[in-house]
C-alpha positions in Angstrom: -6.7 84.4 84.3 -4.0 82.1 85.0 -5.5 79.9 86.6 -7.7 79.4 83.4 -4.4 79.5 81.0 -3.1 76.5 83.3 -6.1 74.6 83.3 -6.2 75.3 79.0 -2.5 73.7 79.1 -3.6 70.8 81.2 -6.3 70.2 78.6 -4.1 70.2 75.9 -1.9 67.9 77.6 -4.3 65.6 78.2 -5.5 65.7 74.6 -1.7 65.4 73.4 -1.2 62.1 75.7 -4.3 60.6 74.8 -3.3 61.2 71.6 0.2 59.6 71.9 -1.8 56.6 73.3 -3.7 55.8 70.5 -0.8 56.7 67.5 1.0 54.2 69.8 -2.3 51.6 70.3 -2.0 51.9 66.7 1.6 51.4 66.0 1.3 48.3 68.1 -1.3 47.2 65.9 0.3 47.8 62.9 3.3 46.2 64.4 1.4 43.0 65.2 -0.3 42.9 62.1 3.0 43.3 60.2 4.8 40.6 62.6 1.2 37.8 61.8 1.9 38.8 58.1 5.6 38.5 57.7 4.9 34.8 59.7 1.9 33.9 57.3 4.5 34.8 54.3 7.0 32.2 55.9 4.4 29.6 56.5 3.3 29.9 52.7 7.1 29.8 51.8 7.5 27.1 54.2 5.1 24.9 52.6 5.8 26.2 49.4 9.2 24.9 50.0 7.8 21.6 51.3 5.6 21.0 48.6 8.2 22.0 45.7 10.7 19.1 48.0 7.5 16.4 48.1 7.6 17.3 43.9 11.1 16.3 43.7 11.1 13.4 45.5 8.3 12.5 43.8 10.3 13.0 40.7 13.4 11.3 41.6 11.1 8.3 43.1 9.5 7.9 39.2 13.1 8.4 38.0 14.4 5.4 40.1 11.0 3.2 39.6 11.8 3.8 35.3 15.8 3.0 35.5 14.4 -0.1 37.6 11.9 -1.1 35.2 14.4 -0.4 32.3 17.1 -2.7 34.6 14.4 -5.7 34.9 13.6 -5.2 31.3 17.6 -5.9 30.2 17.7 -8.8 32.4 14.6 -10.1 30.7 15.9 -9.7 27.5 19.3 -11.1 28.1 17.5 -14.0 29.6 15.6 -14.6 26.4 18.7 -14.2 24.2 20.3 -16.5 27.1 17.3 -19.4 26.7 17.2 -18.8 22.6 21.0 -19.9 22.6 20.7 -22.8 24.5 17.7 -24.2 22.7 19.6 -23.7 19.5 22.8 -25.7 21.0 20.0 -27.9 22.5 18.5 -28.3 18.3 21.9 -28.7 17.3 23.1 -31.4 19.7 20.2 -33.3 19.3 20.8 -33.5 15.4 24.2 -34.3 15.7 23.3 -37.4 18.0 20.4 -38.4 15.6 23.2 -38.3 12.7 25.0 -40.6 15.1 22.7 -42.8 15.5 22.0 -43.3 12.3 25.2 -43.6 11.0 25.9 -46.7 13.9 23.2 -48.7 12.8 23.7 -48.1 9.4 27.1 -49.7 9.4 26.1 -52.5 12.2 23.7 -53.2 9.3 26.7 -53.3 6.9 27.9 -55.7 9.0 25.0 -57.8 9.6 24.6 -58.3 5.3 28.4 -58.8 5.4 27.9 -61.9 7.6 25.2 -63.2 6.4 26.9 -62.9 2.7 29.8 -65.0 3.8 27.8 -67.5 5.8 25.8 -68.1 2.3 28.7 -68.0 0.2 30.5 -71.0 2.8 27.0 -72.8 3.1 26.9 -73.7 -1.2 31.2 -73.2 -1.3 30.8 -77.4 -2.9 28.6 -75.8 -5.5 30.0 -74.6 -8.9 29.0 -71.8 -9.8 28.0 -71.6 -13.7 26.2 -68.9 -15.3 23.3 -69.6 -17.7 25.0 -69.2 -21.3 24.0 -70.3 -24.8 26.2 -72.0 -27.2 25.7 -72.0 -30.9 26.9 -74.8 -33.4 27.2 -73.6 -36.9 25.9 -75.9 -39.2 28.0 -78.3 -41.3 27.3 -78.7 -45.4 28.2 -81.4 -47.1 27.5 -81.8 -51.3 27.4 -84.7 -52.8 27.7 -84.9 -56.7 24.6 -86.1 -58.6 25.1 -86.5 -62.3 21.9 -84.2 -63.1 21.9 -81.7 -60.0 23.6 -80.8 -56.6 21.5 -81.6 -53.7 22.5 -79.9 -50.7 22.5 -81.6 -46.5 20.3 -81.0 -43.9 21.8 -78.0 -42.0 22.1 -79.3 -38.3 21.7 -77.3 -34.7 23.0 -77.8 -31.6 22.1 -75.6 -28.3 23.6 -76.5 -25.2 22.0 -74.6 -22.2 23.3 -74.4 -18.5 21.4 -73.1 -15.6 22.4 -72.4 -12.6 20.8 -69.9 -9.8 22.7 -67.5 -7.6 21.5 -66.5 -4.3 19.5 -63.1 -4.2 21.8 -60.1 -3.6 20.9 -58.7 -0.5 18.9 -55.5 -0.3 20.7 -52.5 1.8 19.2 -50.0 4.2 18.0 -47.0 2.3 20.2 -43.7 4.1 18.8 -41.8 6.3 18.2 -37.8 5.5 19.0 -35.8 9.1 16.9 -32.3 8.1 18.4 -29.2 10.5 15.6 -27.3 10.9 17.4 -24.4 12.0 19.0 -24.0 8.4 16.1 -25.1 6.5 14.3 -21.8 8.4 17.0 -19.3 7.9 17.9 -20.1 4.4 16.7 -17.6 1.7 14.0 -18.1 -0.1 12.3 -16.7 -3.2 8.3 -15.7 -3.8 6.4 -18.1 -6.1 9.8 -20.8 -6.0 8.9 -24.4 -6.6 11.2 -27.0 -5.7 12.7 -29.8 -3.2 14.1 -26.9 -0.7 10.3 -25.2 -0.3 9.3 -28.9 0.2 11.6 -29.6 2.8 10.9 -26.3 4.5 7.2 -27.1 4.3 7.4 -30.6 5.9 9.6 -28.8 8.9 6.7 -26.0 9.2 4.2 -28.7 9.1 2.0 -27.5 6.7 0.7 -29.0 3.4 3.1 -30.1 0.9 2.9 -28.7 -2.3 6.1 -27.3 -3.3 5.2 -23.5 -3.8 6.5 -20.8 -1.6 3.2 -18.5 -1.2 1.2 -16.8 1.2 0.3 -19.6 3.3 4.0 -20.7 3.5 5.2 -17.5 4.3 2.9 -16.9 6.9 3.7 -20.0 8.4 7.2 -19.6 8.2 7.3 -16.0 10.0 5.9 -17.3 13.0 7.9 -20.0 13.0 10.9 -17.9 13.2 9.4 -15.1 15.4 9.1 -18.4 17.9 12.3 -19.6 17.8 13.7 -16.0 17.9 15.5 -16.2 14.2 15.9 -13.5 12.1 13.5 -12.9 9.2 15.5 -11.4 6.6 15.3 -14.6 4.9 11.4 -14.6 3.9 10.4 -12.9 1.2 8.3 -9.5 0.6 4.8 -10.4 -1.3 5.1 -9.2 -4.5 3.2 -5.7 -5.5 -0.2 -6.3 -6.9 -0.2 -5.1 -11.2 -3.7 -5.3 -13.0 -3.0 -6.0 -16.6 -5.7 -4.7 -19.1 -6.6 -8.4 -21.2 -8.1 -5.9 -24.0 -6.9 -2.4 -25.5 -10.1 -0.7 -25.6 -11.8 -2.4 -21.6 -10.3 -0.8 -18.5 -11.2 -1.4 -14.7 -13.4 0.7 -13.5 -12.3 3.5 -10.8 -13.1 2.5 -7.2 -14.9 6.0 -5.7 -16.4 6.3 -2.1 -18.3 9.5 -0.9 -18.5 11.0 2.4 -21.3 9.2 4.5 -21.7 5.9 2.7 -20.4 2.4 3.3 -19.6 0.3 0.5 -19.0 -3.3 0.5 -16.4 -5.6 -1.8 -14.5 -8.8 -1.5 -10.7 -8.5 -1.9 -8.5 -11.2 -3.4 -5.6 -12.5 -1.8 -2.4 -10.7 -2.3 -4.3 -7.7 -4.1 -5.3 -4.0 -2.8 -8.4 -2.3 -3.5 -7.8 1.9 -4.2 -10.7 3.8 -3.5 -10.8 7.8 -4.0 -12.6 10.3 -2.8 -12.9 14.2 -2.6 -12.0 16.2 0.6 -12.0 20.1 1.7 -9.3 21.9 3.9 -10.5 21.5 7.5 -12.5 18.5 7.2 -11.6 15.7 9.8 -11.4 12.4 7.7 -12.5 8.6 9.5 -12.4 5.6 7.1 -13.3 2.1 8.7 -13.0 -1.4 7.1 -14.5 -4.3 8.3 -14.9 -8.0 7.9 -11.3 -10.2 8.9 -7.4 -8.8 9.0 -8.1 -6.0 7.7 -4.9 -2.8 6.7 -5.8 0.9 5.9 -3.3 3.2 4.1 -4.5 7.0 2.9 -2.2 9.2 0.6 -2.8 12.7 0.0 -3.1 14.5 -3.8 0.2 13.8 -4.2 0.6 10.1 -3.3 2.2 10.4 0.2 1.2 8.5 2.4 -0.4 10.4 5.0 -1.5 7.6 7.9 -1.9 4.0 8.2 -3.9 1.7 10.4 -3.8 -2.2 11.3 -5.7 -3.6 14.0 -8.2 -1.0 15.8 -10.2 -3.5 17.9 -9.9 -7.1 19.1 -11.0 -8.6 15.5 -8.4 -7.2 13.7 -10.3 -4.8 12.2 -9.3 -1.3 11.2 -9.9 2.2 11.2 -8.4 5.9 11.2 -8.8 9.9 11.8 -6.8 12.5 9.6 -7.4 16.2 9.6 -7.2 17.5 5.9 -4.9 20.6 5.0 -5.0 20.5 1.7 -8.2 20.4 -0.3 -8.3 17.1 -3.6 -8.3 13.9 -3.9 -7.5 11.1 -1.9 -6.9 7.8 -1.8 -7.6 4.4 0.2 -6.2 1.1 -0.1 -7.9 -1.5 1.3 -6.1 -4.3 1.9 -5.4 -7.8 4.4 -2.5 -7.9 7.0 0.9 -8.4 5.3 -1.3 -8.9 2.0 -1.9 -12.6 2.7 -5.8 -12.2 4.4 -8.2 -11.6 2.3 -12.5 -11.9 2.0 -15.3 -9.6 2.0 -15.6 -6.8 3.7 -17.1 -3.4 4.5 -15.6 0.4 3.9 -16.9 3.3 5.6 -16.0 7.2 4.7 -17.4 9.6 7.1 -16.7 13.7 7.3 -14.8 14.0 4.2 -16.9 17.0 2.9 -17.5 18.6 6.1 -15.2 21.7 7.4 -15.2 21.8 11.4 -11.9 23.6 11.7 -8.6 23.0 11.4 -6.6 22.2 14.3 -2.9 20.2 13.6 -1.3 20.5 17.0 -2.7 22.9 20.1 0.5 23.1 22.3 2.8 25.1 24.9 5.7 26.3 23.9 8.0 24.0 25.9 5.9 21.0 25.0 4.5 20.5 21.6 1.3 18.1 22.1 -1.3 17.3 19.6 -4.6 18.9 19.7 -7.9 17.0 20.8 -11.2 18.9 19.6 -13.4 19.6 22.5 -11.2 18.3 25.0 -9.5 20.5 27.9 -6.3 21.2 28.0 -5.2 22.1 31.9 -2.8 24.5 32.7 -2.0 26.8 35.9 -1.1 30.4 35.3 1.2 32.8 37.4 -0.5 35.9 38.1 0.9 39.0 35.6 2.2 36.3 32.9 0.4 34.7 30.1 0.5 31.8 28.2 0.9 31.0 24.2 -0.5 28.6 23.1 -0.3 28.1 19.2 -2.0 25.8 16.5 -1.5 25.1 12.9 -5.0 26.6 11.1 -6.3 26.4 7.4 -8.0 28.9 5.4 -11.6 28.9 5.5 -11.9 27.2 8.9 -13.6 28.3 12.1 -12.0 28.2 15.0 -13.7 28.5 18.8 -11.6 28.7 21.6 -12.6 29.0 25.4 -11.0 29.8 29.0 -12.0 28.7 32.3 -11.3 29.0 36.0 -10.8 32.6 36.7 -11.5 36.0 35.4 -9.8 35.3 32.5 -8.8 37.2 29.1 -8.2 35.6 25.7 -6.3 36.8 22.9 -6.0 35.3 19.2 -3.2 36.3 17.2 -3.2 35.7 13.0 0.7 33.9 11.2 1.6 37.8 11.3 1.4 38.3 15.2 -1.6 40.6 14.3 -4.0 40.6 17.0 -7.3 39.5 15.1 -9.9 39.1 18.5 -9.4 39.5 21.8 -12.5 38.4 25.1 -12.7 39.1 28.5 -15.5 38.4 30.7 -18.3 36.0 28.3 -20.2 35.1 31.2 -21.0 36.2 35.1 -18.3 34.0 35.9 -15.7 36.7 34.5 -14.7 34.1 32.3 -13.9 33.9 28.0 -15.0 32.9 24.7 -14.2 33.8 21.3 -15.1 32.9 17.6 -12.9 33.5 14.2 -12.5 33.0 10.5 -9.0 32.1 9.6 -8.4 34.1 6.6 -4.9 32.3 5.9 -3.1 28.8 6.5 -0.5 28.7 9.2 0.5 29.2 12.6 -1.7 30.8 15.3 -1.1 32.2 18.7 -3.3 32.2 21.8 -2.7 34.3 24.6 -4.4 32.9 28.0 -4.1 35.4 30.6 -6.2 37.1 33.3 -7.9 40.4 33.5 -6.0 43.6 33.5 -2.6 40.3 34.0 -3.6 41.1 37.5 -5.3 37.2 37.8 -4.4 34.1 38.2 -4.6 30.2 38.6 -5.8 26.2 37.0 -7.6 26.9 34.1 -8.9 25.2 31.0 -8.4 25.8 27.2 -10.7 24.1 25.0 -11.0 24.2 21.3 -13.6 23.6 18.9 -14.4 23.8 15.2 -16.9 26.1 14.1 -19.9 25.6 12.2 -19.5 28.4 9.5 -19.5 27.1 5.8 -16.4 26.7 4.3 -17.4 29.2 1.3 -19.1 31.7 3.7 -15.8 32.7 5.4 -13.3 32.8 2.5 -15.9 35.1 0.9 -15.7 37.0 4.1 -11.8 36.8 4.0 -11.9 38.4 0.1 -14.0 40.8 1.5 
């Protein structure tokens, strides 16, 4: 009997120590786990740290490149300011020696007629000198008596005429004019003046001569002082175009362009053409114009001027994009570069009637950008935080907005901060997609973030006008 109760407690010894061994084979595990764990986590931080330090230096490097660009571009421009003063005390000098010159051998002339006055005057000094006059005897009367009658005398004449010829009075050098281009530039001048002074200014511009300050002059003139580095406050502004009715009861007729079509017209010079046109809220507007130095203005309803556009390609051409907020009509003028080019040419409205959404600006908080249709925006997100990202929408637009990368969750938010639609997984890639009316004009909210804010990681937001009618979802917004 004891013998078995000893051999029982030996078993349960054993079975004890073997357990000890493993709880402490496991504990050594653990251990060792914890220890490779705690050294990955200072790796990561390690090269977290490293990375975050090649960032900065990164940063300081573009810093230092942009003050050194900024430092080379000071010197450049004192340099120019350095070289435009010296070829204006260069101008200067030069016309001061010309005047000079001319002044030298205008009085070495003086002295050349001088001499050769007095060696004529001592050549004929045994001469008299008499100048041609014309003397006049008056007549003498003498009446004899006659018993019957009185018979008068023969009335007698006498003209005595001298001749004698002086030399010829020598013929002096013309003065000499000295024009200082400098000040003919910079003086002020008028639109449409006539005159010496736009005569003079033309021969130093070296066009042709006519006397009339126009659009040829003036364009002539600009460059001329944008080359010698001159101000321009001198040349004038063209004046504004007025049509003036010649009859009461015949009026121009109003320029109109629709949406799709391409019209062609010749414009004069100095002149604008308006064109109008209808447009919906949401519709993404592109006018073109074609044919030489071309300009683009658009207003809005109310006359603003919304954008402009010069040159859009290498022939001077023009051309711009405007997203329309408020529904009416607008207007295009169609016009030459500085109003002086003019000659046929081709307009083109495209999209004007078409509603594809309404995007203004797509942007995070920190950094407003504007918003490209159809075009990623790229973003990393920390896992548990989200991002808003928030856009300017119009009534009756469509909106489509989708998330890529991760197993994402989107969220769209109404002017309010009302959540109107929310996604999570669209496709097997866990990732979202959503589609909304925008029942009212103003400021949206996305909300990128990952599922259960338990996901993270680069992802991409992209957004896109719908294809929904116009009239289909503010009916579903009344509704």
């Amino acid at each position: 009997m004891a013998r078995n109760k000893n051999n029982y407690f030996q078993m349960k010894m054993r079975e004890h120590r073997e357990e000890i061994e493993r709880l402490q084979a496991e504990l050594e595990s653990a251990t060792e786990a914890e220890q490779q764990a705690t050294e990955a986590a200072k790796q990561e931080a390690e090269t977290t740290r490293q990375e975050r330090d090649a960032v900065e230096a990164a940063r300081k490097a573009a810093e230092e490149e942009r003050e050194r660009l900024e430092s080379l571009l000071g010197d450049e421009e004192r340099e120019r300011q350095v070289l435009a003063e010296k070829l204006e005390a260069t101008e200067k000098a030069a016309s001061t020696h010309q005047v000079a010159t001319r002044r030298r051998l205008g009085a070495l002339s003086a002295l050349v007629i001088i001499a050769v006055v007095i060696t004529l005057a001592t050549s004929i000094g045994s001469t008299d000198v008499v100048v041609q006059t014309t003397t006049t005897v008056p007549p003498t009367t003498t009446t004899k008596p006659v018993p019957t009658s009185t018979q008068p005398l023969a009335t007698t004449t006498t003209t005595t005429t001298t001749t004698t010829t002086l030399p010829p009075k020598p013929t002096l050098p013309e003065p000499v004019t000295t024009i200082n281009a400098i000040e003919v530039l910079t003086d002020g001048y008028e639109w449409g003046e006539t005159g010496e002074r736009v005569q003079l200014l033309q021969q130093v511009l070296g066009v042709a001569v006519d006397g009339i300050y126009r659009g040829p002059t003036r364009s002539m003139h600009l460059a001329a002082l944008e080359e010698r580095g001159l101000v321009v406050v001198g040349v004038p502004a063209p004046p504004t175009t007025t049509t003036t009715s010649t009859t009461t009861t015949t009026e121009a007729p109003r320029l109109t362009i629709e949406t799709g079509k391409s019209v062609e017209a010749s414009l004069a010079e100095g002149t604008r053409d308006q064109w109008h046109f209808e447009a919906v809220a949401g519709a993404e507007v592109t006018v073109r114009m074609t044919g030489f130095d071309t300009h683009l203005r658009l207003y809005d309803p109310d006359g603003e001027l919304v954008v402009e556009n010069d040159d859009h390609n290498e022939h001077f051409e023009s051309a711009l994009w405007f997203r329309v907020v408020e529904a009416g009509e607008y207007r295009i003028d169609a016009g030459g570069y500085d109003d002086v080019h003019h000659g046929a040419y081709t307009l083109t409205l495209e999209g004007a009637a078409v509603n594809i959404g309404a995007c203004l600006d797509i942007a995070l908080p920190e950094s407003i950008k504007p918003c490209s249709m159809g075009i990623p925006a790229h973003a990393e997100l920390m896992v548990g935080a989200r991002d808003a990202w928030t856009f300017v929408g119009v009534r009756g637009s469509q909106v489509q907005i989708e998330m890529t990368g991760f197993d994402t969750h989107l969220r769209l938010f109404d002017p309010d901060g009302e959540l109107m639609v929310e996604n999570d997984d669209h496709n097997e890639h866990y990732e979202s997609f959503l589609v909304a009316g925008l029942c009212s004009t103003g400021r949206y909210t996305i909300e990128a973030g990952g599922y259960a804010d338990a996901h993270g990681g680069e992802y991409a937001l992209t957004f896109l006008g719908g294809e929904t009618p116009f009239e289909a979802i503010t009916r579903s917004c009344n509704d």
